[in-house]
C-alpha positions as CSV (number, residue, x, y, z in Angstrom):
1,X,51.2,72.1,7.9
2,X,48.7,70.5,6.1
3,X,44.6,69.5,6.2
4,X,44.4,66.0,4.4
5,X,41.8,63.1,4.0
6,X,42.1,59.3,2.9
7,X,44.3,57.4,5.7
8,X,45.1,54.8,3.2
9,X,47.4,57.1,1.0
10,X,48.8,59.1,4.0
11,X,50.0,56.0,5.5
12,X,51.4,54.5,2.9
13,X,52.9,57.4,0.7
14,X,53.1,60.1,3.2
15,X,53.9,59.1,6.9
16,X,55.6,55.3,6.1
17,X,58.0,57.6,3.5
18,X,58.4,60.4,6.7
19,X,57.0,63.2,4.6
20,X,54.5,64.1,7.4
21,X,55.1,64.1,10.9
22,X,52.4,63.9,13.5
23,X,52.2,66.5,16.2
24,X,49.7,65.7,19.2
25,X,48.9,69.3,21.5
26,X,49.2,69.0,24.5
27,X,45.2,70.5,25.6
28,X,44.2,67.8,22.9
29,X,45.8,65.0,24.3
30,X,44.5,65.9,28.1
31,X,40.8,66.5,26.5
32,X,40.9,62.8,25.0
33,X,42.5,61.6,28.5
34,X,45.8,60.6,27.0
35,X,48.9,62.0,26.8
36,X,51.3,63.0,23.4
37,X,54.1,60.5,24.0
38,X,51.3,58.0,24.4
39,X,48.5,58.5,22.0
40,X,49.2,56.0,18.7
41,X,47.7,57.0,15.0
42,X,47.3,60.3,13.3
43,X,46.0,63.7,14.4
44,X,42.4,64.6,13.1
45,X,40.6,67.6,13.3
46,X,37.3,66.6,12.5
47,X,35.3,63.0,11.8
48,X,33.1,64.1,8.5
49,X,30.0,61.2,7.9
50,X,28.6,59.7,4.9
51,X,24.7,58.3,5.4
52,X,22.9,56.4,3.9
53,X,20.0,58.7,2.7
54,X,16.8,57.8,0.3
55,X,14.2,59.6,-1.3
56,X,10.6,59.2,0.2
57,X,7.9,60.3,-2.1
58,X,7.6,56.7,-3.8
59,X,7.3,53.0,-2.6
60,X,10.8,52.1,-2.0
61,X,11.7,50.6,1.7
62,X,15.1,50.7,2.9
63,X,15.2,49.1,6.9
64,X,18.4,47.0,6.1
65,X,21.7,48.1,5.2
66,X,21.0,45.4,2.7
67,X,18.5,46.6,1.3
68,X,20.6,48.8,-0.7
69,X,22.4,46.1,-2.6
70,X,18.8,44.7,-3.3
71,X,17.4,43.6,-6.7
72,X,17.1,46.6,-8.3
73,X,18.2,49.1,-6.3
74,X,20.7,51.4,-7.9
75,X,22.5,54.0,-5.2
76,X,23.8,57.2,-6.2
77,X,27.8,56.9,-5.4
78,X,31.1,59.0,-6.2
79,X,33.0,56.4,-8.2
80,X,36.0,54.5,-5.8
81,X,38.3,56.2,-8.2
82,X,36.9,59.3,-7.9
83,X,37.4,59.8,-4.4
84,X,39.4,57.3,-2.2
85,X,37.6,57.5,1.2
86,X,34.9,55.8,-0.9
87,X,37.1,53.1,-1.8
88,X,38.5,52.8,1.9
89,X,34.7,52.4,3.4
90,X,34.5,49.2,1.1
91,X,38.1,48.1,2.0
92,X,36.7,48.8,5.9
93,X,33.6,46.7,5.5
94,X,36.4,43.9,5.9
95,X,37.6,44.5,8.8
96,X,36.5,41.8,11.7
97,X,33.7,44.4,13.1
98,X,32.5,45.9,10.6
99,X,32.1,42.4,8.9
100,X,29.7,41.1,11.7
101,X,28.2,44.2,11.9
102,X,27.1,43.3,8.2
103,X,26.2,39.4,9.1
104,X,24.0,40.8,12.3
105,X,21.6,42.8,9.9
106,X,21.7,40.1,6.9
107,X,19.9,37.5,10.4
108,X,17.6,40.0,10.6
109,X,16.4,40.1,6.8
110,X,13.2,38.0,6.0
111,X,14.0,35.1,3.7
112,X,13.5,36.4,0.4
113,X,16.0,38.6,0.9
114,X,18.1,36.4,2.6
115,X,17.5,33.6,-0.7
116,X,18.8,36.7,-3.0
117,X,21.9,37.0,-1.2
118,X,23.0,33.4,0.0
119,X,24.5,32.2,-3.6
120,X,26.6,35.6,-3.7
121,X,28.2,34.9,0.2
122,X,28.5,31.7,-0.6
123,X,30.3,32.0,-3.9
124,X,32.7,34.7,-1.8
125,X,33.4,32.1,1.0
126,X,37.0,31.0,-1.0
127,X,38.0,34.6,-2.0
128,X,37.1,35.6,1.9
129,X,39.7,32.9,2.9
130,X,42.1,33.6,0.3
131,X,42.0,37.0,1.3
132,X,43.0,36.4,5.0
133,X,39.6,37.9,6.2
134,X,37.6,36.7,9.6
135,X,34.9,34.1,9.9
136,X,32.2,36.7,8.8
137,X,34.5,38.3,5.7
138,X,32.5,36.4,2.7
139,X,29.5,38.7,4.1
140,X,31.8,42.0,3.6
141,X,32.0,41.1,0.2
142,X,29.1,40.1,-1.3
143,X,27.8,43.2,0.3
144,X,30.8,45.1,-1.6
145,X,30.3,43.1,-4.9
146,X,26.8,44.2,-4.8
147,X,27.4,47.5,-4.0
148,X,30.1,47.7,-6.6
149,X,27.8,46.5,-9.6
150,X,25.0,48.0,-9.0
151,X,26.0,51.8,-7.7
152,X,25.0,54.5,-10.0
153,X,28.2,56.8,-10.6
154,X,28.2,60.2,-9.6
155,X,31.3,63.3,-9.6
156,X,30.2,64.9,-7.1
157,X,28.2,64.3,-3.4
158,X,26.7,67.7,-4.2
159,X,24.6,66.3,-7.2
160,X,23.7,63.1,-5.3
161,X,22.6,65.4,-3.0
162,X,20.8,67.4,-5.4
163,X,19.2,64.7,-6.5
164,X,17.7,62.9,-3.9
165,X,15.8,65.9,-2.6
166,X,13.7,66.3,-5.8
167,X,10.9,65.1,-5.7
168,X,10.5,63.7,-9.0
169,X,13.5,61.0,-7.8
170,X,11.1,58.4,-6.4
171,X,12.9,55.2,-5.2
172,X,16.4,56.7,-5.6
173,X,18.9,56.6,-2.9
174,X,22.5,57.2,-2.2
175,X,25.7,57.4,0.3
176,X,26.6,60.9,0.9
177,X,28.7,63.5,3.0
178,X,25.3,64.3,5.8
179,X,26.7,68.1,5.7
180,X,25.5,68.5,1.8
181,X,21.4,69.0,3.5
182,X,22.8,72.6,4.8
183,X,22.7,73.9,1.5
184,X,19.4,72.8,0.1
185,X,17.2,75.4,-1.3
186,X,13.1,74.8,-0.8
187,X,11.0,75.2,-3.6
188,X,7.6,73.5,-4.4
189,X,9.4,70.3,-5.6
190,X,13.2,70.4,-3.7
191,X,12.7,70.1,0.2
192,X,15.4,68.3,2.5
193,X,11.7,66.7,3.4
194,X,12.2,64.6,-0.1
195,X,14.7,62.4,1.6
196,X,15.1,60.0,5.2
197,X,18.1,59.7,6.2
198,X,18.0,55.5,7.1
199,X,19.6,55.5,10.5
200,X,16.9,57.2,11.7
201,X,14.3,56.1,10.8
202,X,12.4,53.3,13.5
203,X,13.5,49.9,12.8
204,X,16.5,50.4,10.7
205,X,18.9,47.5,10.7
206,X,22.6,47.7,10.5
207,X,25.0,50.0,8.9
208,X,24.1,53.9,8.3
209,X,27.0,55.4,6.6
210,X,30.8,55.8,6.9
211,X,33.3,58.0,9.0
212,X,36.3,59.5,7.9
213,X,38.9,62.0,9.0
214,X,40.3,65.4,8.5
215,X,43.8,64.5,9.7
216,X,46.6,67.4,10.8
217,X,50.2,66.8,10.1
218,X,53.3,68.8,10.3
219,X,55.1,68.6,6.6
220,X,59.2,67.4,7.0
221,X,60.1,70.6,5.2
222,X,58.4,73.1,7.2
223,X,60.5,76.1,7.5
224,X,58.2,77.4,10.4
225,X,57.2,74.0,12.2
226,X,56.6,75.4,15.7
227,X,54.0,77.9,14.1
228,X,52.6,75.3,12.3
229,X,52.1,73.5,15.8
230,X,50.6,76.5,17.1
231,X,48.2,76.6,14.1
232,X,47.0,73.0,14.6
233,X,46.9,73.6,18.2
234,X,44.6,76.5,17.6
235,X,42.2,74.0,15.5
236,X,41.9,71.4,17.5
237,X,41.5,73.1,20.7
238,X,39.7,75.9,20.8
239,X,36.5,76.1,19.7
240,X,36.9,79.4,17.2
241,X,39.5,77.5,15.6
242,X,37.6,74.8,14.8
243,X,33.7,77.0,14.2
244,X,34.8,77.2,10.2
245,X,34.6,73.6,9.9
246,X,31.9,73.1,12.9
247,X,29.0,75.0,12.2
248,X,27.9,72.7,10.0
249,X,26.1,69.1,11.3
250,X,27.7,66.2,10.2
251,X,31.3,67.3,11.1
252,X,32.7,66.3,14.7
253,X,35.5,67.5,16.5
254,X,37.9,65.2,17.9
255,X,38.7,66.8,21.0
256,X,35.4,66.1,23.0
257,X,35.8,70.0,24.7
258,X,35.4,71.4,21.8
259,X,32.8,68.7,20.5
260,X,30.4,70.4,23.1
261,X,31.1,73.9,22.7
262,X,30.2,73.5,19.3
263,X,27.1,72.0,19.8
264,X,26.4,74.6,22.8
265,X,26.9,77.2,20.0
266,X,25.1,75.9,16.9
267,X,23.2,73.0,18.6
268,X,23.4,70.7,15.4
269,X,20.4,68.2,17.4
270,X,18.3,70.7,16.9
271,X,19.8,72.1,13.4
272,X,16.0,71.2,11.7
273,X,13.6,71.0,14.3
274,X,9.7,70.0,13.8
275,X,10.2,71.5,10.3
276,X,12.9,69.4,8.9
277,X,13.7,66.7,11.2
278,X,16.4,65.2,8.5
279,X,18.9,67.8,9.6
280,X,18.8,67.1,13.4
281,X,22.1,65.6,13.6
282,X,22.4,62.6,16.5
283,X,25.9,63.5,17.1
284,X,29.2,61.8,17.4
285,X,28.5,59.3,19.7
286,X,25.2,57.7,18.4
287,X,26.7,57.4,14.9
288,X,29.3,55.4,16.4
289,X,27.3,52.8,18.4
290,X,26.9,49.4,17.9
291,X,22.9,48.8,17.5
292,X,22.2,53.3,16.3
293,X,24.0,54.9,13.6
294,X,26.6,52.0,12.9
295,X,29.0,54.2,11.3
296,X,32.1,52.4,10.0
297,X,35.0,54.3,10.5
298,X,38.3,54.7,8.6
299,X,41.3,52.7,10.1
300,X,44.6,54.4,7.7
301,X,46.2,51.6,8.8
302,X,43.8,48.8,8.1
303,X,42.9,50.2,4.8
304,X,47.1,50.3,3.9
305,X,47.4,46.8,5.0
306,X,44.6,45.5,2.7
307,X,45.3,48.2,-0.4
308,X,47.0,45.3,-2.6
309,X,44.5,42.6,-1.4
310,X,40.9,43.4,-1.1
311,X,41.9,46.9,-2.4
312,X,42.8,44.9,-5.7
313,X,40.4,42.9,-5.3
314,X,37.8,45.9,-5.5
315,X,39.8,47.2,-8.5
316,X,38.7,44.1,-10.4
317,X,35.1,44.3,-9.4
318,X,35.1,47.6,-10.2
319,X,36.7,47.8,-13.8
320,X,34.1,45.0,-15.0
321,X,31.6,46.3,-13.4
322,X,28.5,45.3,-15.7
323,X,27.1,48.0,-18.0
């Protein structure tokens, strides 16, 4: 069996060619009030989240999702060719949600903000329509053309993370895996208190980070495939299968039982307390919702179906992006 990310390349290369199959237990299926002959899509063990995080200690405001495609603002960012789910988040701001989701926070920005942005959605309105997006899709990408030029280039979430909680990194932000803040170690000028994560902070507008998954498959060749079923099973529905990958905030089971047993066990909303509030993880649920966390989550198939269109289109951006 095997434990794989980016939906886009498992769709296309991997389950369209019938190199992995998807196998759907049984417990699962009952948990998520379904059943296996039923249930469409892939198998994931996990939803992982990247936020939207800033450094505090200087004069920097970021209440907008906008805001960090602003004049001068330069986000710390794994490259989209470094690691795919980062390209699939842009290809997902496209999609018909996601893309109003992104026109309800640009109403809600004052208008010199809005002034900065209008030429850029307006100049987008033909590619939008050549592209086959929505009513709202020229919004989608200004915001990625934005993002695309202006993101600093990282290797590594780890770094990013690094980064941002030093205090010297005034004004910096960046989009990165939430789980990274379990590792920080405090000194007099690192603290996990150096950064805000933006969804939670009062008055944020609009998108907070992205959602992907750790999917499960069964490969074609697997000379054992019934204990490769069991395996998976074990993962995704017991809770000491899945405690390597949950004790950590920012990583959510898909099977709702085990969701709460998890958070029973290692009680993630309280993973910081008074102390360091950043790490007191709202869960599943409120990362998801329309008007809290926002999250925009990874459709495999969505992202195949627009790889060779707004996926190329990206491409472009991307290899001229200005120096």
């Amino acid at each position: 069996m095997t434990l794989i990310q980016d939906g886009n390349q498992i769709q296309s290369k991997m389950v369209d060619t019938n190199i992995l199959k998807t196998f759907i237990p049984k417990d699962w299926a009952t948990a998520n009030n379904t059943t296996a002959d039923k249930f469409k899509g892939f198998l994931p063990l996990q939803t992982l989240n990247k936020v939207f995080m800033y450094n505090n200690n200087g004069s920097a405001t970021f209440t907008n999702c906008w805001d960090f495609v602003y004049e001068g603002s330069h986000p710390l960012f794994m490259g989209v060719d470094s690691e795919i789910v980062g390209k699939n988040f842009l290809m997902m701001l496209t999609q018909d949600k996601y893309a109003g989701w992104l026109k309800d926070a640009f109403d809600k920005l004052d208008a010199t903000k809005k002034a900065y942005f209008e030429p850029t959605i307006q100049a987008l309105q033909a590619d939008a329509k050549d592209l086959g997006l929505g009513a709202n899709g020229a919004y989608a990408l200004a915001w990625i053309k934005l993002w695309v030029n202006n993101y600093n280039e990282q290797t590594d979430d780890g770094p990013i993370c690094n980064t941002l909680v030093d205090s010297s990194a005034k004004n910096q932000s960046g989009l990165l895996v939430y789980s990274k803040l379990r590792s920080v170690e405090e000194s007099a000028s690192v603290s996990v208190n150096n950064i805000n994560v933006a969804a939670y902070q009062d008055g944020y507008t609009g998108i907070g980070g992205y959602g992907y998954c750790h999917y499960l498959f069964v490969t074609k060749n697997s000379p054992l495939p019934w204990t490769a079923c069991a395996f998976i099973a074990y993962m995704t529905c017991t809770e000491s299968g899945f405690e390597a990958w949950g004790k950590d905030m920012g990583g959510y089971s898909s099977n709702p039982n085990v969701a709460a047993e998890i958070e029973a066990k290692f009680q993630h909303s309280q993973g910081g307390g008074n102390e360091f509030p950043a790490k007191n993880d709202r869960g599943y649920d409120w990362w998801t919702a329309e008007g809290k966390g926002e999250l925009v989550l990874e459709d495999p198939k969505y992202c195949s179906d627009v790889a060779f269109t707004v996926g190329s289109w990206i491409d472009v951006l991307d290899h001229y992006k200005p120096e």
